[in-house]
N, C-alpha and C positions, 0 to 999 in steps of 0.2 A: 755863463756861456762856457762851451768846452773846444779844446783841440786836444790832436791826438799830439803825442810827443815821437819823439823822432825815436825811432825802432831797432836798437844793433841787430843783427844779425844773431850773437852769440845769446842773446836775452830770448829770441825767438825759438833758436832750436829749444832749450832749457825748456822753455814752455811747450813746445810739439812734443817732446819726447819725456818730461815730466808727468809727474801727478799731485792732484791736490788731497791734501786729506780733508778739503771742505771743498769740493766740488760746488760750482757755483751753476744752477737752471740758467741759462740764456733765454732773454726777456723776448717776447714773443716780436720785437720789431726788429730784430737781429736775423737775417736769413741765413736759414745750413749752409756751410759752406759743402756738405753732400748732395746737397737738390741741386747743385751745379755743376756739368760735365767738366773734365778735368780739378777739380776743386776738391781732388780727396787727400793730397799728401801734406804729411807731419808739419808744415810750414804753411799752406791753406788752412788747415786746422789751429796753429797755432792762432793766427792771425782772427778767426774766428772768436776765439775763443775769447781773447783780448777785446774785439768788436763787443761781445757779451759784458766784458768786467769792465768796460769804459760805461753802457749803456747802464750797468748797474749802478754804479756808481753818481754817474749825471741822475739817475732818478730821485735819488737820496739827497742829493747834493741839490736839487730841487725843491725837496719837499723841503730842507730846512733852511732855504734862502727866503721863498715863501712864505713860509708860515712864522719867520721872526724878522718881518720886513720894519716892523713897527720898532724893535731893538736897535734896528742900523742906523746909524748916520752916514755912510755911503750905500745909496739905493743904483739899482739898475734892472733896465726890462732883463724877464729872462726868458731864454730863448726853449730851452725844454728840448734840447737836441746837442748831440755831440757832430762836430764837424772835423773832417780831415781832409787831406788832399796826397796824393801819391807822391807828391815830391818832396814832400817832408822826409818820406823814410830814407831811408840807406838804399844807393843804387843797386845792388843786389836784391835787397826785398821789391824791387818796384812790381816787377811782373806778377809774384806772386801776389802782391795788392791790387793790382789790375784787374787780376782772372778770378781771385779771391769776392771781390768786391762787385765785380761790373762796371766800373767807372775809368774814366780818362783822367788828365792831369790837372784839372779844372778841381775845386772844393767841389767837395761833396757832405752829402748827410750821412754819419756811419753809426749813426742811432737817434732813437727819438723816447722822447719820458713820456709815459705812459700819462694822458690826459696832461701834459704840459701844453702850450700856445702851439709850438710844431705840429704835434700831434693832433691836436684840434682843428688846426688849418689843414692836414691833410697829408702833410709831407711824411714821407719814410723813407727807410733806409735805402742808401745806394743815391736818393735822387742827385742831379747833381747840380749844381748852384749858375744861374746864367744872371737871369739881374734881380737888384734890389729899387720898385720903385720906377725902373727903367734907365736905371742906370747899371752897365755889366758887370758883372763880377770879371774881377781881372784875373784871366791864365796863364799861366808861371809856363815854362819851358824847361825842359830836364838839360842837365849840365851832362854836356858827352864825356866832358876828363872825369875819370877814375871811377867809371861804372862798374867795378867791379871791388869798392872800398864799402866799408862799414861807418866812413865819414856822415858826418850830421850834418843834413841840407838842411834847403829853405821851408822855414814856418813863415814866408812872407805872407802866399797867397793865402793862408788861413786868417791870420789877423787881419788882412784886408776885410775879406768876406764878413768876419765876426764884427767890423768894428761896422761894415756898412750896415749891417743889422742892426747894431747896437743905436746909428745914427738915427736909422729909420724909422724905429721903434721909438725913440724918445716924444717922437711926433705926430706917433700915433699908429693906427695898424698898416704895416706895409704890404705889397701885392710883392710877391716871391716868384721869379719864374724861374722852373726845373726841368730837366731833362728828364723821361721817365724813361728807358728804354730807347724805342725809337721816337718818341711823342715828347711834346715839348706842353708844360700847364701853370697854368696860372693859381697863385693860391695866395687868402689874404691872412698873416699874420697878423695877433693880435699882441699888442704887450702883455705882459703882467710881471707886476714890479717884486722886485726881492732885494736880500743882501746882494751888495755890489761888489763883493769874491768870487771869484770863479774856482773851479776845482779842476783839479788834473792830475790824471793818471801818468804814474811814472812807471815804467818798466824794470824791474827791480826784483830780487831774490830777498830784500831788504826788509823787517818787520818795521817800519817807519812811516809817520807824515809828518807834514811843518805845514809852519803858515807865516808867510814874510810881510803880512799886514796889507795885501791885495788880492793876495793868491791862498789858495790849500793845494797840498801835494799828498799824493797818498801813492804808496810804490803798491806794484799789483800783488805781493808777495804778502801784505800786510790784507788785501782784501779778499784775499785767497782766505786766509786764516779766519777772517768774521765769519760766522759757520751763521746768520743770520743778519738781515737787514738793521736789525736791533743792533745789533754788535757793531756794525756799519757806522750805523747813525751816531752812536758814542764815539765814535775814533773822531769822524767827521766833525759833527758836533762841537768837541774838545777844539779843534783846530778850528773853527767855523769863531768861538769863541776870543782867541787869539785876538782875532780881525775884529771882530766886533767890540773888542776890551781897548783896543787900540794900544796892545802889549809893546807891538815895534816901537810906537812912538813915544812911549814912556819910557822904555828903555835906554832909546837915543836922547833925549831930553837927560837923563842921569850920567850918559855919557858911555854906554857901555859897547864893546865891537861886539857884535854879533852880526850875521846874515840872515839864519835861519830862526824864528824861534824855538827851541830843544836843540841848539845845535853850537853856538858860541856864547859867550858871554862872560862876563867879569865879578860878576858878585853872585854866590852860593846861594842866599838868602835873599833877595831880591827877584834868582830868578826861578827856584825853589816855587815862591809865591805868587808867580803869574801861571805856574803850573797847575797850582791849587785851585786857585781863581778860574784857569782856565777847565777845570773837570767842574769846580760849582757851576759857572754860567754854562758853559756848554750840554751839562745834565737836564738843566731849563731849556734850553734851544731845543733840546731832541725831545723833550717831553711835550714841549708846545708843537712838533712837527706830528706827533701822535703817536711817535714810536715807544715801543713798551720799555720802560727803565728800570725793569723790576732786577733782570739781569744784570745793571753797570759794575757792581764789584764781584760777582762770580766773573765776569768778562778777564778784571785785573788779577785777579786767583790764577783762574785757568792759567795765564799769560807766564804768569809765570813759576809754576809747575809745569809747564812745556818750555818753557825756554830758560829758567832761571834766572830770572830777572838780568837779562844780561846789558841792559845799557840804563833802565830807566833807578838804578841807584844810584847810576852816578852824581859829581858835586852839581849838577846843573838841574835834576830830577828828582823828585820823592819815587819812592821803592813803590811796587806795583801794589803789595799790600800796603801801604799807607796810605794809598790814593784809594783802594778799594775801601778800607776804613771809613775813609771821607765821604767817597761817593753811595757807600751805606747812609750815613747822615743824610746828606743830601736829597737821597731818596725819600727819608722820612718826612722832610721838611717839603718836600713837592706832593706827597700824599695828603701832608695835613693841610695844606694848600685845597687838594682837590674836594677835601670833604668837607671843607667851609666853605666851597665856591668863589673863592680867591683868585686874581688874577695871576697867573703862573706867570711874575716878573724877579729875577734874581735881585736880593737883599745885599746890592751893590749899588754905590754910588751913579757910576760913570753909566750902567747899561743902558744903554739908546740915548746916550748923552751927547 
């Protein structure tokens, strides 16, 4: 399942008034923010745009919860839709999320995965979320102090919404009622089961993701860079892997402080090796979601011949070229996989253990 993350202001303009050198196509359930009167300036657009790299992302982020359900030891329905609500952002962006968007302070749907259970049932973007089941979705009230701050509001009402989905779905298919416009409809969700990680887009200049053994994080500046969904699915994939290795929890069992996986930690060579682990499994994940992996180490090349490998040699990381090294192996060993008709399961103890 998705939400959107709370929005600065200063991360917003960056994006209106920026450019990508991988310009990313906006997924056809993502409405112009130009087919809407008043909806033309640098901060409608940004905001667009981001509505696109959340939708992209959730589609990916789909296909490989999906398609490595059978690897997870945490399962969960997945919804096949990014949800948000206005009062997550920062009181200054609200209106432009309003007039942006079409919706009020109620959750709403600010995208749908292409042939995910959303999609199938009927919903798109903008609808906005009333009950689950017949029970309401609950609406948040905007805070009047300091509407004119870049402070980080309430994700309350989204976690509501997403958890009463989550509820309702475990039980079977739920009836979803939406606001469409002016018209109010009925739609029946159906589950369908995946890895029980959720992803989310961070707003970010940042070439970075983690995974804290629930969650994947991917900053939009790193999905900016994927110049393909391929490229995607590897980033994701690797961190998809993480959760599925059950990296956090080995870690803490060894005793070591970290938060983030790639981000703290106390032994060089311990966590060296869950990075490894994590590019062999996570190369299997993305291969089994059908994405092409022929690319995985010119992906680590490129990286860093644009950037110079500026953080993943550190004592916590192998070098971008030692992982592409790797993830060449790994290739070979998924090919020779596919031409014996082998079951595409990583030659790892723990996976779906």
């Amino acid at each position: 399942m998705q939400g959107r993350a709370v929005l600065p202001l200063a991360l917003v303009a960056a994006l209106a008034f920026g450019s990508s050198a991988n310009p990313q196509p906006a997924p056809p359930s993502i409405p112009s923010a130009s087919s809407r009167p008043g909806a033309d300036s640098p901060l409608d657009l940004a905001l667009t745009r981001l509505a696109a790299q959340d939708a992209r992302v959730a589609t990916v982020a789909y296909r490989l919860a999906v398609a490595n359900v059978g690897l997870c030891r945490d399962t969960a329905p997945q919804l096949g839709m990014v949800v948000h609500s206005v009062l997550q952002y920062s009181p200054r962006l609200r209106a432009a999320v309003r007039r942006t968007f079409d919706i009020d302070d109620r959750p709403a749907v600010l995208g749908v995965v292409p042939g995910g259970p959303a999609a199938q049932a009927g919903l798109r973007a903008n609808d906005i979320l009333i009950a689950v089941n017949g029970q309401a979705v609950a609406a948040g009230s905007a805070d009047q102090a300091g509407l004119n701050t870049d402070a980080p509001q309430s994700y309350r009402e989204v976690q509501q919404a997403l958890s009463m989905l989550q509820i309702a779905l475990r039980q079977g298919p739920a009836r979803v009622k939406v606001q469409r416009g002016a018209s109010e409809l009925d739609v029946i969700l159906s589950p369908v089961s995946g890895c029980g990680y959720d992803t989310q887009l961070m707003p970010s200049d940042a070439l970075n993701a983690a995974a804290d053994g629930q969650h994947i994080f991917i900053d939009t500046a790193f999905v900016s860079y994927a110049a393909s969904d391929n490229d995607l699915a590897l980033i994701l994939g690797h961190e998809l892997a993480h959760d599925v290795m059950h990296h956090r929890e080995r870690l803490d069992r060894q005793g070591f402080a970290r938060e983030l996986i790639g981000n703290l930690g106390s032994s060089r060579e311990s966590l060296i090796s869950v990075e490894y682990e994590a590019d062999y499994v996570g190369l299997y994940l993305t291969a089994r979601a059908g994405y092409d992996i022929s690319g995985a180490g010119s992906f680590w090349r490129k990286l860093a011949r644009d950037h110079g490998d500026p953080w993943y040699d550190h004592w916590d990381h192998p070098s971008a070229i030692a992982r592409a090294r790797a993830l060449d192996a790994t290739g070979q060993e998924i090919a020779a996989k596919i031409r014996a008709g082998a079951p595409l399961v990583p030659n790892v103890r723990s996976a779906g253990g």
